[in-house]
N, CA, C and O atoms as a GROMACS GRO file, in nm:
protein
  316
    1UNK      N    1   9.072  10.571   9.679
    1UNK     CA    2   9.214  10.594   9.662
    1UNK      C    3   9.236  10.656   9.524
    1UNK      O    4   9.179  10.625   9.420
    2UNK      N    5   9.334  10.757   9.545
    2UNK     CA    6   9.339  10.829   9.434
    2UNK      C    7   9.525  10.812   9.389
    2UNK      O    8   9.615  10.823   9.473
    3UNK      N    9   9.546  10.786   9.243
    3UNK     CA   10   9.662  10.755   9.182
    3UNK      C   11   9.681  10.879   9.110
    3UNK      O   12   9.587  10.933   9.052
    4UNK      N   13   9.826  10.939   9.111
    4UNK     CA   14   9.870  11.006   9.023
    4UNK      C   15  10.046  10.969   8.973
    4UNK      O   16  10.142  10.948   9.046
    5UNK      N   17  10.037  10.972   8.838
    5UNK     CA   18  10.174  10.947   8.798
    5UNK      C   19  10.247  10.995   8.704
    5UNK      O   20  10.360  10.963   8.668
    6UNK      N   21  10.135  11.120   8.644
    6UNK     CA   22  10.168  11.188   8.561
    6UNK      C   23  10.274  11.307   8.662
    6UNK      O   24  10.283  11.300   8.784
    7UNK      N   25  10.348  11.416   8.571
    7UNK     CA   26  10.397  11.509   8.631
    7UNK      C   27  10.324  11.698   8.558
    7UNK      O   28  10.308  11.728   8.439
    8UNK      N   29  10.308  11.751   8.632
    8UNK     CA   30  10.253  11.892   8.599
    8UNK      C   31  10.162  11.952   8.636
    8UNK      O   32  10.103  11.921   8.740
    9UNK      N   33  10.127  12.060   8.556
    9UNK     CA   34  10.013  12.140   8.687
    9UNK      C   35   9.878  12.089   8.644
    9UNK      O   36   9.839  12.168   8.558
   10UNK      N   37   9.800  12.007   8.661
   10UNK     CA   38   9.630  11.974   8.670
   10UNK      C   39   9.557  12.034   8.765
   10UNK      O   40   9.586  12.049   8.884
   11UNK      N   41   9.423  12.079   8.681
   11UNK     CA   42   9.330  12.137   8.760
   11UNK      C   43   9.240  12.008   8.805
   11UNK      O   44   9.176  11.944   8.722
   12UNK      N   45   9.240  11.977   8.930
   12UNK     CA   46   9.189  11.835   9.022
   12UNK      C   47   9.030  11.866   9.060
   12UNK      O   48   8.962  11.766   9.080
   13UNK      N   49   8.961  12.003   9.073
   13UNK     CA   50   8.844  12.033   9.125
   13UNK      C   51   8.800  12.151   9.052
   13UNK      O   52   8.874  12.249   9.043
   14UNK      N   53   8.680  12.148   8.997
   14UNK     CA   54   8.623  12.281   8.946
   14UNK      C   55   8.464  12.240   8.992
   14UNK      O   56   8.394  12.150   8.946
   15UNK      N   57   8.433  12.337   9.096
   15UNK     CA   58   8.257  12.328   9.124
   15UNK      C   59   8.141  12.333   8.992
   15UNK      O   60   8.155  12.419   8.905
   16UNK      N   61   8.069  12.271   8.989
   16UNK     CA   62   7.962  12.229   8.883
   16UNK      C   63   7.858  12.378   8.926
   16UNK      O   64   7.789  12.438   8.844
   17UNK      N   65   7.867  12.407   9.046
   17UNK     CA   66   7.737  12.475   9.048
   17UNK      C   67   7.797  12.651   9.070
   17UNK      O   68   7.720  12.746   9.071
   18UNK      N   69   7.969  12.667   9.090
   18UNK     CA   70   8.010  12.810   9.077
   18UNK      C   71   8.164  12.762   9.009
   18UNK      O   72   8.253  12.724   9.085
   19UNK      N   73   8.186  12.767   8.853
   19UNK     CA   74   8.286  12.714   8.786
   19UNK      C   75   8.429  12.793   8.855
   19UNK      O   76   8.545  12.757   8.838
   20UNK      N   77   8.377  12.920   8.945
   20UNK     CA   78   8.495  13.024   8.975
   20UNK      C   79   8.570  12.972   9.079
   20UNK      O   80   8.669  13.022   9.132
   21UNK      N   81   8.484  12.817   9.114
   21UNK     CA   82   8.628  12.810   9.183
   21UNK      C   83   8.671  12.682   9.165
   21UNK      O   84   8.594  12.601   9.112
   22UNK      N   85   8.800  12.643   9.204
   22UNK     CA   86   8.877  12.551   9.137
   22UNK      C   87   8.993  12.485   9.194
   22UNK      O   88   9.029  12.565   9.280
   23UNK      N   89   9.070  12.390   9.196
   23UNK     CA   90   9.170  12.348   9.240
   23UNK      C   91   9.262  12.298   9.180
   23UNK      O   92   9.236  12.191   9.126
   24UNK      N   93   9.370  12.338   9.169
   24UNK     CA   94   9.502  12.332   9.097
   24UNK      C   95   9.598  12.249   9.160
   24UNK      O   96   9.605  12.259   9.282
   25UNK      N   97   9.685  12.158   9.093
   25UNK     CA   98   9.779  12.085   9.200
   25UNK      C   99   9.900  12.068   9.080
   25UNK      O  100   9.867  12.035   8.966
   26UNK      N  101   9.980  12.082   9.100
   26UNK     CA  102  10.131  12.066   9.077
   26UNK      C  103  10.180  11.919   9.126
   26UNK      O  104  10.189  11.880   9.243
   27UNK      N  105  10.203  11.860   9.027
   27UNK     CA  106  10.244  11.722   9.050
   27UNK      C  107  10.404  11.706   9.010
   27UNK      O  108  10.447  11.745   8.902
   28UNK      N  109  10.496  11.638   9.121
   28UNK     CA  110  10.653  11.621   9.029
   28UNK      C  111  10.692  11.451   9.047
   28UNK      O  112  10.673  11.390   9.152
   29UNK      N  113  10.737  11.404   8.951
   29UNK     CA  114  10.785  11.344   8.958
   29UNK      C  115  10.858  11.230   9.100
   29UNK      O  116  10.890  11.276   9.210
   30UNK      N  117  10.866  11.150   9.080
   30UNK     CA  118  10.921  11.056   9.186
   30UNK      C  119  10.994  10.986   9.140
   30UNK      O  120  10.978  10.980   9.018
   31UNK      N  121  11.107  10.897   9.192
   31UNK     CA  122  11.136  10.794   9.096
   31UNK      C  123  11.275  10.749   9.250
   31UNK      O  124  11.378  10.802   9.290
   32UNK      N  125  11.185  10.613   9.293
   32UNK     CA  126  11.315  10.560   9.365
   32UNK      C  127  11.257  10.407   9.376
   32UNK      O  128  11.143  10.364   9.357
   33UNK      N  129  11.362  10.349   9.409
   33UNK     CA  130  11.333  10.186   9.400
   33UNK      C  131  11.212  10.109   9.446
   33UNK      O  132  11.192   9.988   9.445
   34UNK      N  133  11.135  10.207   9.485
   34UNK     CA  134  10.983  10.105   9.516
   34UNK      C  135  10.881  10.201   9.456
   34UNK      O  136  10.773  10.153   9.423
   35UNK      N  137  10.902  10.326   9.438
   35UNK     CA  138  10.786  10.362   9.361
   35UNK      C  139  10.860  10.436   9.199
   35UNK      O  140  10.901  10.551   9.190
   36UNK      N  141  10.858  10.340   9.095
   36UNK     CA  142  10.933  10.387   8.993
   36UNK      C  143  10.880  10.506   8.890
   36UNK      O  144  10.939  10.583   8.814
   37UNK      N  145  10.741  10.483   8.923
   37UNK     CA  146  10.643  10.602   8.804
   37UNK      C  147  10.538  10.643   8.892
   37UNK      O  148  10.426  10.617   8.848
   38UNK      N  149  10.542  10.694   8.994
   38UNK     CA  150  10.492  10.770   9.122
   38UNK      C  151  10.508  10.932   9.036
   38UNK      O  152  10.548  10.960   8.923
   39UNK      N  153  10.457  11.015   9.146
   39UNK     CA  154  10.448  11.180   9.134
   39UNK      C  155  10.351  11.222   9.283
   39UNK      O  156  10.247  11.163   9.312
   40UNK      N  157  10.404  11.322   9.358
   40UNK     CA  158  10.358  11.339   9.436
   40UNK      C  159  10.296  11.525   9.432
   40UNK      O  160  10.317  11.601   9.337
   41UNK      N  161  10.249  11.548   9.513
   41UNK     CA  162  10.182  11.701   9.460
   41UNK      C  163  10.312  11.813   9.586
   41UNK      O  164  10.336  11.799   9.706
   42UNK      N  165  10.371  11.929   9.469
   42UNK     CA  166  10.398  12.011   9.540
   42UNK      C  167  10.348  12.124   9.565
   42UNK      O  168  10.372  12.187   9.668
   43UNK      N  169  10.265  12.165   9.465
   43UNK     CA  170  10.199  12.257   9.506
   43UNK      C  171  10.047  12.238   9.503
   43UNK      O  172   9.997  12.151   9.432
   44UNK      N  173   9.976  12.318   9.578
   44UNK     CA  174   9.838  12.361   9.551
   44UNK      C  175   9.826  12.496   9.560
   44UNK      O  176   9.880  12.577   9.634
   45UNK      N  177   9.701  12.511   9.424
   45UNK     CA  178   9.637  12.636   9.452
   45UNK      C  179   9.480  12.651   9.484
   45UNK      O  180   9.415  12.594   9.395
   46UNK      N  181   9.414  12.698   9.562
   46UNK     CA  182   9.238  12.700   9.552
   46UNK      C  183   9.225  12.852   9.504
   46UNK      O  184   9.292  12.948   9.541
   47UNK      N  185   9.109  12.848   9.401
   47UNK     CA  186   9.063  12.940   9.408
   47UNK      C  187   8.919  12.976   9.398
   47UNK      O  188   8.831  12.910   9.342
   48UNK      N  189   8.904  13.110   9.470
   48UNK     CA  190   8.730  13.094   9.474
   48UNK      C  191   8.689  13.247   9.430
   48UNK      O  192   8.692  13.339   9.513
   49UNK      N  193   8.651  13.267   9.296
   49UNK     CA  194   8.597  13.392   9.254
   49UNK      C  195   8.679  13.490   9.247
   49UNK      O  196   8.778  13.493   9.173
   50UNK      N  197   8.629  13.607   9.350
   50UNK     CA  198   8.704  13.737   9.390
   50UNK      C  199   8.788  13.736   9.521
   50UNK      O  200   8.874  13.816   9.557
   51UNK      N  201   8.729  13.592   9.601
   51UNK     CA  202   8.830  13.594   9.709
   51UNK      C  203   9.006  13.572   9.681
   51UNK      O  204   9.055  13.522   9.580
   52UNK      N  205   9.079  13.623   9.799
   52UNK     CA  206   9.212  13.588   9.811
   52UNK      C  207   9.260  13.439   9.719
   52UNK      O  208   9.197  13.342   9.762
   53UNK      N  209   9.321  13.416   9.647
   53UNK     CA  210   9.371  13.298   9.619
   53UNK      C  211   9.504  13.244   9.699
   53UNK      O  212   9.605  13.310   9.725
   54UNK      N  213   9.474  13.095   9.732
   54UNK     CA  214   9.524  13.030   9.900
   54UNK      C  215   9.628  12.966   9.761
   54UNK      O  216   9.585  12.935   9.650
   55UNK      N  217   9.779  12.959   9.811
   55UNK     CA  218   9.901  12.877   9.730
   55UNK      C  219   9.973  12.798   9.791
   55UNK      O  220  10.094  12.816   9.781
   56UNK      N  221   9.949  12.742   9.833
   56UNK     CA  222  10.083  12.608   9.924
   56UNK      C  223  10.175  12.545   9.832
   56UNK      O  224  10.150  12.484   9.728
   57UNK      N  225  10.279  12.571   9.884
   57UNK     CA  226  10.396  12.499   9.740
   57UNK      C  227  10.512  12.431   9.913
   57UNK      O  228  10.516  12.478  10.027
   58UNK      N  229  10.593  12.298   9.842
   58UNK     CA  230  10.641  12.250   9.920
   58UNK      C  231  10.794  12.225   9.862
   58UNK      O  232  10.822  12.222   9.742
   59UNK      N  233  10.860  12.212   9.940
   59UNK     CA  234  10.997  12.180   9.890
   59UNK      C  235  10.995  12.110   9.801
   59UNK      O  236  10.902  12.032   9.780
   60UNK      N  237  11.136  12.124   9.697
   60UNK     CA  238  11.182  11.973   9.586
   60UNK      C  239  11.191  11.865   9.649
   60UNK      O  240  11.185  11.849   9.771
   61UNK      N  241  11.209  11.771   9.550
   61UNK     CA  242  11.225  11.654   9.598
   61UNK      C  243  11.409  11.693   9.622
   61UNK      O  244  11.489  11.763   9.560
   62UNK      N  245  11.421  11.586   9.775
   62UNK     CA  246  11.549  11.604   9.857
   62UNK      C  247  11.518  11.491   9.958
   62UNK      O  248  11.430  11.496  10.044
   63UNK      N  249  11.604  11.386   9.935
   63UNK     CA  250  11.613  11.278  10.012
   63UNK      C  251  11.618  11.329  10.149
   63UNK      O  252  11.529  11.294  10.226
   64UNK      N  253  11.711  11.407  10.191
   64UNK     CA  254  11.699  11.476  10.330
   64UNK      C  255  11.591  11.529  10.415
   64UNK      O  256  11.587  11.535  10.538
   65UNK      N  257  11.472  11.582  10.295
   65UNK     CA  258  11.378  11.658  10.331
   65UNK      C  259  11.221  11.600  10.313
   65UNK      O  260  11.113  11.658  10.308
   66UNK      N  261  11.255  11.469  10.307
   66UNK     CA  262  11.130  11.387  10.271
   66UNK      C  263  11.063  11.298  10.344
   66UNK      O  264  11.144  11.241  10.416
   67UNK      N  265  10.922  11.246  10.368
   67UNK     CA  266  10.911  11.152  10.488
   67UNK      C  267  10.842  11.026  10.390
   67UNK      O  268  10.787  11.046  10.282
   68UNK      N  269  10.862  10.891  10.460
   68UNK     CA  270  10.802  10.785  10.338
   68UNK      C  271  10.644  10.747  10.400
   68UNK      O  272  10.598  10.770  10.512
   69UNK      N  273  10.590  10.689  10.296
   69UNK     CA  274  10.450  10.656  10.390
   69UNK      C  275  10.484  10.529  10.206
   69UNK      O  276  10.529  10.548  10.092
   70UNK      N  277  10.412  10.379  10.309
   70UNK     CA  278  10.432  10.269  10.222
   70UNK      C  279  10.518  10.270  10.131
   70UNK      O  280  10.500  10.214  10.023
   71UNK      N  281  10.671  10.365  10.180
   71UNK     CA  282  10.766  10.305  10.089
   71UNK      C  283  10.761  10.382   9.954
   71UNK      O  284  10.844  10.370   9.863
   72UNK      N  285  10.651  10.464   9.953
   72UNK     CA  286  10.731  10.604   9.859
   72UNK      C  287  10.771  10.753   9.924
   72UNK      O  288  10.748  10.796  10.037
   73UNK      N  289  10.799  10.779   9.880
   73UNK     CA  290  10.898  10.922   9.921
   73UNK      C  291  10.753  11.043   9.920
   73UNK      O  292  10.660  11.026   9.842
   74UNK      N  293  10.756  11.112   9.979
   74UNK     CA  294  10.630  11.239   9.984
   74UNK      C  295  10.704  11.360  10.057
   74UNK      O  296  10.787  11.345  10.147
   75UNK      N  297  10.674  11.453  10.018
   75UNK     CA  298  10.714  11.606  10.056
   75UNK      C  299  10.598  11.709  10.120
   75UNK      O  300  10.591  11.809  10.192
   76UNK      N  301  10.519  11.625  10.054
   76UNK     CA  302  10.342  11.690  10.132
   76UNK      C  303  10.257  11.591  10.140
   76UNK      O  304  10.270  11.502  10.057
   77UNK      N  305  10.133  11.577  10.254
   77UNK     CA  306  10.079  11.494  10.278
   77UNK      C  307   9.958  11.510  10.338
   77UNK      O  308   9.947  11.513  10.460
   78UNK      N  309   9.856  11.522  10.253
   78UNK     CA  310   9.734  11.552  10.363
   78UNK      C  311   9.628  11.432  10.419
   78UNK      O  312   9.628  11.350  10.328
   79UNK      N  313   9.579  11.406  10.476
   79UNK     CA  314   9.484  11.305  10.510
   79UNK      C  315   9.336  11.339  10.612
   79UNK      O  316   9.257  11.248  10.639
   0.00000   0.00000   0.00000
């Protein structure tokens, strides 16, 4: 299990054996009555060398536009 609660862009993956590629994640903030110092990821970026660089970015946080999993709020969700 992996915790994040900081907010901003961290690089989460850089390969040991080709440094060119890498993984970037955009973390924002959370803050509602069960998860008070949470951050969930809106964006990602991968990148690998000279190939295409892949960007997934997800909506703001928007009570309307959000689904909960254990009672915190998430906008993206992979498993």
């Amino acid at each position: 299990e992996v915790d994040c609660q900081a907010a901003g862009v961290f690089t989460t993956l850089t390969s040991l054996q080709d440094p060119s590629f890498e993984i970037q994640e955009r973390f924002t903030s959370v803050s509602s009555s069960s998860c008070s110092q949470a951050s969930v990821s809106t964006g990602v970026v991968i990148k690998d060398g000279n190939k295409p660089i892949v960007q997934i970015s997800t909506p703001g946080y928007d009570e309307t536009s959000v689904d909960v999993i254990n009672g915190c709020p998430i906008d993206f969700f992979v498993d």
